[in-house]
C-alpha positions in Angstrom: 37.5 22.3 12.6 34.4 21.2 14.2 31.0 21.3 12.1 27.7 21.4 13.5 25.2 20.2 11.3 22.0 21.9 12.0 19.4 18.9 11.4 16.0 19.4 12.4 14.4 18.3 15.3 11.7 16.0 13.8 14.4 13.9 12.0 16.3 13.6 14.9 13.1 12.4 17.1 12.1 9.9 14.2 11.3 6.5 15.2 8.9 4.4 13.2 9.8 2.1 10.0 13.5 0.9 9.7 13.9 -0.3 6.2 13.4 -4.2 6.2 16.6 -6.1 6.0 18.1 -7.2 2.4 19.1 -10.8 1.2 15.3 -11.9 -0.3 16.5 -12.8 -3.6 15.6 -16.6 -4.2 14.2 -17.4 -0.9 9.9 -17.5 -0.4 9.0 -14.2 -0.5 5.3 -14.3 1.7 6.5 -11.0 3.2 6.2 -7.8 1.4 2.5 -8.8 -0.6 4.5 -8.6 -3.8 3.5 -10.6 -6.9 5.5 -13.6 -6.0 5.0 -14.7 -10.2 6.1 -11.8 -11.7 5.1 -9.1 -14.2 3.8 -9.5 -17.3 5.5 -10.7 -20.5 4.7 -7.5 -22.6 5.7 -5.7 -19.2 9.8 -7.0 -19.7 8.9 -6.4 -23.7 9.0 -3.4 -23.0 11.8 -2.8 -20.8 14.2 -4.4 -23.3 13.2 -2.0 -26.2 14.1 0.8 -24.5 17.3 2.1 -26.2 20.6 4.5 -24.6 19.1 7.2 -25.7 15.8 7.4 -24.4 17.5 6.4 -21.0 19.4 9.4 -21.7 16.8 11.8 -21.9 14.6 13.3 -19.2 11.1 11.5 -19.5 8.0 12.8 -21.5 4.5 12.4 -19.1 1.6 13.2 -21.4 1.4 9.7 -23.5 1.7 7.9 -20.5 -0.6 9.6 -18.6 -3.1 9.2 -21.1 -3.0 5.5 -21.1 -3.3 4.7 -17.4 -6.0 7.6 -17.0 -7.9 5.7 -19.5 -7.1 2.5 -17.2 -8.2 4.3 -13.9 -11.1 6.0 -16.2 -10.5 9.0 -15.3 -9.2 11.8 -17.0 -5.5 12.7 -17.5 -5.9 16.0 -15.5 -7.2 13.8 -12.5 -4.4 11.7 -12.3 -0.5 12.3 -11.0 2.2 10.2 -11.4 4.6 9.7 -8.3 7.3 7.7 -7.7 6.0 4.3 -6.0 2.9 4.8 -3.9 5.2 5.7 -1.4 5.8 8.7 -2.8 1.9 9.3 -3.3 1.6 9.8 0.7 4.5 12.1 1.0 3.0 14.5 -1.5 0.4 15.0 1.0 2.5 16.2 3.8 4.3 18.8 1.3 0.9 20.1 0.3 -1.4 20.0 3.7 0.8 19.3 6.4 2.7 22.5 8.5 4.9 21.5 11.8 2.6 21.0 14.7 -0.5 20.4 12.9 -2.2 17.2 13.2 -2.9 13.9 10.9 -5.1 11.4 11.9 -4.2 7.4 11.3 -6.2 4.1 12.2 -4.0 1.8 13.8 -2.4 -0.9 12.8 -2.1 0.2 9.5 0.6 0.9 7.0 3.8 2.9 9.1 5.0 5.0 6.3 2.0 7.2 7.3 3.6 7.9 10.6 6.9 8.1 8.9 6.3 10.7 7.3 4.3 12.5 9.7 7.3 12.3 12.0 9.2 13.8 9.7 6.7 16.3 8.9 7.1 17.4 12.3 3.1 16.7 13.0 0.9 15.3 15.5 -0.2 11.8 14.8 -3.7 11.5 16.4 -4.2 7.2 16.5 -7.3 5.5 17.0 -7.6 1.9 16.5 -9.3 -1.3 15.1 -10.9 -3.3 17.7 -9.5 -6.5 18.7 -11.8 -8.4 16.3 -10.1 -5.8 13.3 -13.5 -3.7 13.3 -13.0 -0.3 11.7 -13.6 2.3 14.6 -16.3 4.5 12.3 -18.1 6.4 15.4 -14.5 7.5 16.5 -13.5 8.4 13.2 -16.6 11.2 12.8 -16.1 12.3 16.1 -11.9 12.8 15.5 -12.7 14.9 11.8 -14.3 17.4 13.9 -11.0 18.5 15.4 -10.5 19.0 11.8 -7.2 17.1 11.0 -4.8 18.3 8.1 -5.5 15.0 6.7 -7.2 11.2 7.3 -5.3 8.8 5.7 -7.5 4.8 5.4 -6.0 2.1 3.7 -8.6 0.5 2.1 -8.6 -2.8 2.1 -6.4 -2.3 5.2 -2.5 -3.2 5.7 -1.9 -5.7 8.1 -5.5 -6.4 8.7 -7.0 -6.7 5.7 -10.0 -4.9 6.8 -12.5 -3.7 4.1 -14.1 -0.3 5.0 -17.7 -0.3 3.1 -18.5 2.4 1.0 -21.7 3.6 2.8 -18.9 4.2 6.3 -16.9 6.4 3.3 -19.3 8.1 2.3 -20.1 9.4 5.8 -16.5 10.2 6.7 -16.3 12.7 3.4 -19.5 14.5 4.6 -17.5 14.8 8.0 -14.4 15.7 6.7 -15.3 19.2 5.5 -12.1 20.5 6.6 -9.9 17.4 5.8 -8.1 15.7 3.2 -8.9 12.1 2.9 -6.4 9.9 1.7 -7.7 6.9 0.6 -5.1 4.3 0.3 -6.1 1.6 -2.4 -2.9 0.0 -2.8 -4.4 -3.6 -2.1 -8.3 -2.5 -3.9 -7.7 -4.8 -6.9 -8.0 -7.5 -4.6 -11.6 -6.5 -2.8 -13.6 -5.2 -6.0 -14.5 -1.9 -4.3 -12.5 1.5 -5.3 -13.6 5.3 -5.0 -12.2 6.4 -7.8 -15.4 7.3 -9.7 -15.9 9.6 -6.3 -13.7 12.3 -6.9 -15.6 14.6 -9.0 -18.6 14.9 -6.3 -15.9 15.0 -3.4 -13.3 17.7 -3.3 -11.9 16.5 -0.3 -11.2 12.9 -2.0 -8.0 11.5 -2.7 -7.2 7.9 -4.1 -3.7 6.6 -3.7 -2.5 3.8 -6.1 0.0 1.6 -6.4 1.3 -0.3 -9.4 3.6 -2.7 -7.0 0.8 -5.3 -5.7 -1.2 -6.7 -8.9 0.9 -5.3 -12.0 4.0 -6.8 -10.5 6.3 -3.9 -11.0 7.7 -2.9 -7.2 11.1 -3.0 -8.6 10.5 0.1 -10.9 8.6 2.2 -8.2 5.3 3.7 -9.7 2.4 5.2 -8.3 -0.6 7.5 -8.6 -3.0 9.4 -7.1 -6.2 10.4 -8.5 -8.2 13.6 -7.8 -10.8 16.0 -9.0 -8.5 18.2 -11.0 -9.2 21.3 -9.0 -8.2 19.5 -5.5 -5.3 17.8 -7.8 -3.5 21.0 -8.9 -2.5 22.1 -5.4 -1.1 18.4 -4.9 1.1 18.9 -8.6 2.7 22.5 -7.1 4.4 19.9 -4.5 5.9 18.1 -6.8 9.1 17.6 -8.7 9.4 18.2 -12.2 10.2 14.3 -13.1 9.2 12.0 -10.1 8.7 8.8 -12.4 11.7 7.2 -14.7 11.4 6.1 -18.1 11.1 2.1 -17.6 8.8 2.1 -15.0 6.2 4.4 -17.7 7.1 1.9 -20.6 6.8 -1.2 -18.2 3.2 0.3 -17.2 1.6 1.1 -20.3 2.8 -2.1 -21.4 1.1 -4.1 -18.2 -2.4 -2.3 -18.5 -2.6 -2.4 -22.6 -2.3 -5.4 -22.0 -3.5 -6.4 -19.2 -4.9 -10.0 -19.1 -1.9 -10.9 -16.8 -2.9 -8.2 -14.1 -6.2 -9.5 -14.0 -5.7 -13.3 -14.1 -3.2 -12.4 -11.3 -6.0 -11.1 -8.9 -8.2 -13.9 -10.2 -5.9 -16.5 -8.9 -5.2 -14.5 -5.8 -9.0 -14.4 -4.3 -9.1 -18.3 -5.6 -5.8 -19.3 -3.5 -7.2 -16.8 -0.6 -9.8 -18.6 0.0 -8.7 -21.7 -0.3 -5.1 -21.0 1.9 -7.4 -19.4 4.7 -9.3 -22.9 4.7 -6.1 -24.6 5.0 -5.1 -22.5 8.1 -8.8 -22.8 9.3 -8.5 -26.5 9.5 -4.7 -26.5 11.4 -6.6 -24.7 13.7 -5.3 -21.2 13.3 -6.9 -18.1 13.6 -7.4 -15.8 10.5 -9.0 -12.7 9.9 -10.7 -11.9 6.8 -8.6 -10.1 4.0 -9.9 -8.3 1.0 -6.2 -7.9 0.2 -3.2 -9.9 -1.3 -2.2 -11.7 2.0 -4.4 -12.8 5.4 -3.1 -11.9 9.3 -3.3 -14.8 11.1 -3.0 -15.9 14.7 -0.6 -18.8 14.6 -1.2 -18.5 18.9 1.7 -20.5 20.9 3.0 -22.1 17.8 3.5 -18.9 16.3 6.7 -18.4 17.8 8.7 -21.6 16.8 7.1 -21.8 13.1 8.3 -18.2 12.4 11.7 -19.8 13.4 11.5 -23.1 11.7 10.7 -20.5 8.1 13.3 -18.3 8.5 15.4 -21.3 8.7 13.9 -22.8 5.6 14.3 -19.3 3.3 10.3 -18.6 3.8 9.6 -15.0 4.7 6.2 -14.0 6.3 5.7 -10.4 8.1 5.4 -11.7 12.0 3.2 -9.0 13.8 4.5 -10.0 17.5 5.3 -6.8 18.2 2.6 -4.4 17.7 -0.5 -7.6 17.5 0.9 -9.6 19.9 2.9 -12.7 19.9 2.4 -15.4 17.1 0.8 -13.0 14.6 1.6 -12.5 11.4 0.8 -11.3 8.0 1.3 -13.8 4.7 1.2 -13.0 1.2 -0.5 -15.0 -0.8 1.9 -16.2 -3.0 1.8 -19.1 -5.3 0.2 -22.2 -4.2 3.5 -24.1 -4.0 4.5 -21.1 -1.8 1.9 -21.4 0.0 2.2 -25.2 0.4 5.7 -25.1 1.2 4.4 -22.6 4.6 1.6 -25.6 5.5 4.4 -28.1 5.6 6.6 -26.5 8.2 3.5 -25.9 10.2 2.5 -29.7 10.1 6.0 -30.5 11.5 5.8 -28.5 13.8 2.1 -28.8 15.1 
């Protein structure tokens, strides 16, 4: 018997964002811009009193909700739960996005919103950051009035760690009358600036977050997005009944109640920022400056033999050769022994 499957077109034409290849486990992990120390202590308390039977049963949203709302201060209508922050950009192709209708994207930036797009079967239009990483506003206002489906930022940006100001976001939500603005603020713990206290004067505002960067909890995928309530019902009608499991909900409301551990986290992060950008600074490498959990850097004609000589050694970093050109890369700021353990294969190498 011969079987035709009838797969549609956009999945067949998809290109962008292989998954990233396994085997991390124990190695230096300056890759991904997880927390390379770990979640929380009340975080795994919670995980181990979960019991068969609540794993058993489908999970119960309101209590949650109610607890990270007050954490975002917002209100439990204005917030959604997704599955990972993933998962909080695909709702928005399910609610705005039809085949052949347009998205539009700063690049470089985070793939999976091509990814989707692809698979959305829409037009991506691109613009892009300048070669010094400038945010390309003018272009921006003129490209929202073709009135794309939606404008998705990351913000603090992913690779360049570009911080959009929130007088340049403020102007784009005027423009974008027509448009749904996805801001992306997976990496905003890190810069001090987030629009969440927006959303109820902007209808047209949507704020994507992650609980994968600062509260340490990739492995159990949870994410948000936050929304006046009105804009935020259409998103819900996109969305599965139960999107989020039952330990990632108990792991979070354990991380934020408590929450001491989140914020020493990003405390340490801006201190080891600074001082691992010096360190590059002074080996005579090129960085750009980050508001987020890592720095891109320009490790020029070296770049290509120290990404080598880590690999080697079990130290990941996220080399940018292909779309930045060659001897870029991106580099979680991990621990400082981390961290130190990069600067030493550079000096042997330098």
């Amino acid at each position: 018997m011969n079987v035709y499957l009838p797969v549609r077109q956009a999945i067949l034409n998809r290109q962008t964002y292989e998954a990233p290849a396994e085997g991390r486990w124990g190695k230096v992990r300056l890759d991904f811009n997880e927390n390379t120390s770990g979640c929380s202590v009340a975080a795994l308390a919670a995980l181990r009193r979960l019991n068969g039977k609540q794993l058993a049963m489908y999970p119960e949203y309101e209590a949650p909700t109610r607890v990270l709302a007050r954490y975002f201060r917002v209100n439990p209508s204005e917030l959604l739960l997704t599955n990972g922050g993933d998962d909080a950009l695909r709702v928005f192709f399910d609610t705005f996005v039809e085949p052949r209708t347009h998205i539009l994207i700063c690049e470089p930036t985070f793939p999976m919103y091509r990814y989707y797009a692809e698979i959305a079967g829409a037009r991506v239009e691109v613009l892009r950051y300048s070669k010094e990483m400038d945010f390309p506003l003018a272009d921006v206002l003129r490209a929202l009035q073709r009135k794309p489906r939606v404008f998705f930022l990351a913000n603090p940006n992913n690779p360049t760690g570009t911080l959009v100001g929130k007088a340049a976001i403020e102007k784009i939500l005027r423009a974008a009358g027509q448009t749904a603005v996805v801001l992306d603020e997976a990496y905003a713990d890190f810069s001090g600036i987030t629009c969440v206290p927006w959303i109820r004067r902007h209808p047209n505002l949507f704020v994507a977050k992650t609980f994968s960067k600062a509260a340490g909890l990739a492995g159990l995928r949870l994410g948000a997005v936050i929304a006046k309530k009105e804009s935020l019902d259409m998103v819900r009608r996109a969305m599965p009944p139960f999107p989020v499991n039952t330990a990632a909900l108990a792991a979070s409301v354990a991380a934020v109640a408590e929450r001491k551990t989140i914020e020493r986290y990003i405390r340490e992060t801006k201190r080891l920022r600074t001082w691992f950008t010096a360190e590059l600074e002074r080996r005579h490498v090129r960085v750009f400056p980050s508001a987020c959990n890592f720095v891109l850097a320009d490790f020029g004609g070296r770049g290509p033999a120290l990404f080598r000589n880590l690999t080697r050694q079990g130290i990941l970093v996220r080399e940018r050769s292909k779309d930045l050109g060659p001897g870029f890369a991106r580099v979680t700021i991990g621990t400082q022994a981390e961290l130190k353990s990069l600067l030493r294969v550079l000096d042997r190498i330098s």
